[in-house]
Structures are given as structure tokens and as C-alpha cells.
C-alpha positions in Angstrom: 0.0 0.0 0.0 2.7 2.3 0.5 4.3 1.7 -2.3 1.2 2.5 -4.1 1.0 5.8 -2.3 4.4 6.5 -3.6 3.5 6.3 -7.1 1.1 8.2 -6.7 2.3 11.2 -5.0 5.7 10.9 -7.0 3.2 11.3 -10.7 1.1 13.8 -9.6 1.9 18.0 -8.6 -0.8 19.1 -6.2 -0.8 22.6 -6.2 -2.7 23.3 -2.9 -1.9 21.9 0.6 -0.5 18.5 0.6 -0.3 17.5 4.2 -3.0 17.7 7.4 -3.1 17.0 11.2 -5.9 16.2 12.8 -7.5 14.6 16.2 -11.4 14.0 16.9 -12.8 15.7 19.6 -15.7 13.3 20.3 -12.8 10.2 20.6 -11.2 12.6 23.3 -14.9 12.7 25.3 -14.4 9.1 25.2 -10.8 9.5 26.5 -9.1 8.3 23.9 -6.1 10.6 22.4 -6.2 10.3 19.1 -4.1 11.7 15.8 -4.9 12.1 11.8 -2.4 12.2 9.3 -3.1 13.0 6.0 -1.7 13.3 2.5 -3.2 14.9 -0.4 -1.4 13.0 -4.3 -3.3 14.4 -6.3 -5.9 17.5 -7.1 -8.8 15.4 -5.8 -7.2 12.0 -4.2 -5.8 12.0 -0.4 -4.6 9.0 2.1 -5.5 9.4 5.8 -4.0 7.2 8.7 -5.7 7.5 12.3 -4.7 5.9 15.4 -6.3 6.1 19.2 -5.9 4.5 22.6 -7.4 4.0 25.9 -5.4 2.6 28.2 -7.4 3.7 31.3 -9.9 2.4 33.2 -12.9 4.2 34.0 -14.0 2.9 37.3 -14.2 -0.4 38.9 -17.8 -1.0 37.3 -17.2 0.4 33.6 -13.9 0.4 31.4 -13.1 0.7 27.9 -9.6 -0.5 27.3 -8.9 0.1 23.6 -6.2 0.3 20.6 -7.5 1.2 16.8 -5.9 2.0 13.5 -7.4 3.1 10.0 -6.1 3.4 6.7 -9.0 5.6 4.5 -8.7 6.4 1.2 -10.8 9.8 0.4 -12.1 11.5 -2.9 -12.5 15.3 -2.3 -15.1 16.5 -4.8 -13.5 20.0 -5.5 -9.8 19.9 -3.8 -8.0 18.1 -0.6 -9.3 19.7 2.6 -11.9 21.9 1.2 -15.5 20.7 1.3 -17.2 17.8 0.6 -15.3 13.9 0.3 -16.1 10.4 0.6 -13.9 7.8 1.5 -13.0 3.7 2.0 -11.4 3.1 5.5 -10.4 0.4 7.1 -10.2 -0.6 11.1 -8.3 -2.7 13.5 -9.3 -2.3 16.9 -8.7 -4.5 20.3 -10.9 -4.1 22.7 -11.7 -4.5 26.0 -15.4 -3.6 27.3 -17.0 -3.7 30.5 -20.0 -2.9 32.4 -21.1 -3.7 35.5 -21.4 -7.7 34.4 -21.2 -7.5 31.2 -17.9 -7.9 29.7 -16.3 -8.3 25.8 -13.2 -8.4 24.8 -12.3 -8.4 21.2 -10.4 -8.5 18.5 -12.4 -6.3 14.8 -11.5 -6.0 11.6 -13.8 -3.8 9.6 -14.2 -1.8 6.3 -16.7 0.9 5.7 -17.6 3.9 3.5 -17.2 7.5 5.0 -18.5 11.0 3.7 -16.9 14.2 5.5 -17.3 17.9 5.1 -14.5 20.1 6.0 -15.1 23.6 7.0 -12.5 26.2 7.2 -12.0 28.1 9.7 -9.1 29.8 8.6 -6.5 30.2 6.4 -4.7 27.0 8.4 -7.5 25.6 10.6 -10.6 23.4 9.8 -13.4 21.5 11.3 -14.9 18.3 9.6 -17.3 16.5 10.8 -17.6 12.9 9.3 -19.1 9.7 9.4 -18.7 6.3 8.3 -21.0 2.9 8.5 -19.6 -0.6 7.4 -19.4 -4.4 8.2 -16.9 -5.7 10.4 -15.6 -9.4 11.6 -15.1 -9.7 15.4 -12.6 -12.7 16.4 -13.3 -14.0 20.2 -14.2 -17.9 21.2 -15.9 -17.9 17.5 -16.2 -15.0 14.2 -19.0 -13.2 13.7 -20.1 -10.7 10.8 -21.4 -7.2 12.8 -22.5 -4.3 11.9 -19.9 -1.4 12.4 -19.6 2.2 12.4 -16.1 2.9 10.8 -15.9 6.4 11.5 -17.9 8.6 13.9 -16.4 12.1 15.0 -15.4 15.9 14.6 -12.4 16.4 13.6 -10.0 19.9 14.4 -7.8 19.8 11.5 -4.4 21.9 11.0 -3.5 22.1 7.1 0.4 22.2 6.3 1.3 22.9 3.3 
């Protein structure tokens, strides 16, 4: 996949921003910290790689112990981080969930289709909201096929150049 990436931004001059950091505010209500990277390759193509964590527990009755990663592809209508986009993304995520006696731990692997709007608040600073539904496998004592949501958030986005 990287390689592909190469190729891409190697053949291709984008002539606005090429490079974003972001973190989604809703994740951090959760309290997971969470980063964004991403890289526009071409006038209307961009790559996006998010990772979050919680490590902590709650309290004695409820925890959430997780670790997630996602690859997305996204296709911005009219240029990288400017309006509207849709996206593929994938999702890893180990998890550990409990509450009160209810308890799941898992392993998920899911894939899902996203549409985002970015906002700009500045020259430098935007706001996107997005969302994402999908399918996902979890692996425990046996597989199942469940419904997932792949992405969920509002994201404060700083555009580099």
C-alpha cells in the first residue's frame, strides 16, 4: 500500500496543501487521544492514517480499554481539505469492554464507507465532521459478521502545506 502511495504522489503535482493534522474531539470525550495524518497525491485523491488509545480504566464498574488503526482512502469533490469527500477506510481495533457484568473483549476488523465535510475556519484551521458505516468481523471464542460504524467524529484539522 505504501508503495502505491508513492506512485502516486511521485506522478502527480498538487498545487494546494498536501499534508493535514488532525485529532477527533468526540474520541477525546471518550478518553481516547487520538491523531490524523493526512496526504493529499493528487488535485482530488488523499490517504488518511488515524490511530487512538485507551489505556485507562474508568472505574471499577465500567472500562473501555482500547487500541485502533485506519487506513482511509478519500475523494474530495472539488480539492483536498476543502469541502465535501467520501472515503473507504479500514479498522483494526482491540478491545476490552465492561460494564457492571457485562464484559467483551475483542479483537475487529472492519471496512466501511465515509463521507466528510471540511469547513474552514481559517487560512490554516478546519473543522470536519464525518461519518462512516460498514461491516466488520469480530474474532473471540468464535467469528462473527457485525454491523460497524467505521468512523464517527469531529475532527480539528491543522493544514500544512
Amino acid at each position: 500500500m505504501t508503495v502505491v502511495l508513492l506512485v502516486f504522489i511521485s506522478q502527480e503535482e498538487v498545487k494546494a496543501q498536501r499534508f493535514a493534522v488532525s485529532t477527533n474531539a468526540l474520541e477525546w470525550l471518550t478518553l481516547s487521544p487520538n491523531l490524523s495524518f493526512d496526504l493529499a497525491f493528487s488535485q482530488h485523491h488523499a490517504f488518511s492514517m488515524s490511530a487512538s488509545a485507551s489505556p485507562w480504566n474508568i472505574s471499577d464498574n465500567l472500562h473501555l480499554q482500547h487500541i485502533t488503526v485506519s487506513p482511509e482512502y478519500r475523494y474530495w469533490f472539488r480539492m483536498p481539505f476543502y469541502g465535501h469527500f467520501m472515503g473507504a477506510n479500514l479498522i483494526y481495533s482491540s478491545y476490552d469492554f465492561s460494564l457492571g457484568g457485562f464484559d467483551r473483549r475483542n479483537d475487529l476488523l472492519a471496512a466501511g464507507v465515509t463521507y466528510g465535510y471540511s469547513l474552514m475556519l481559517g487560512k490554516r484551521w478546519n473543522i470536519v465532521p464525518v461519518i462512516g458505516l460498514g461491516a466488520g468481523v469480530e474474532v473471540a471464542d468464535k467469528v462473527r459478521v457485525v454491523p460497524a460504524v467505521t468512523r464517527l467524529g469531529v475532527n480539528i484539522q491543522l493544514v500544512v502545506k
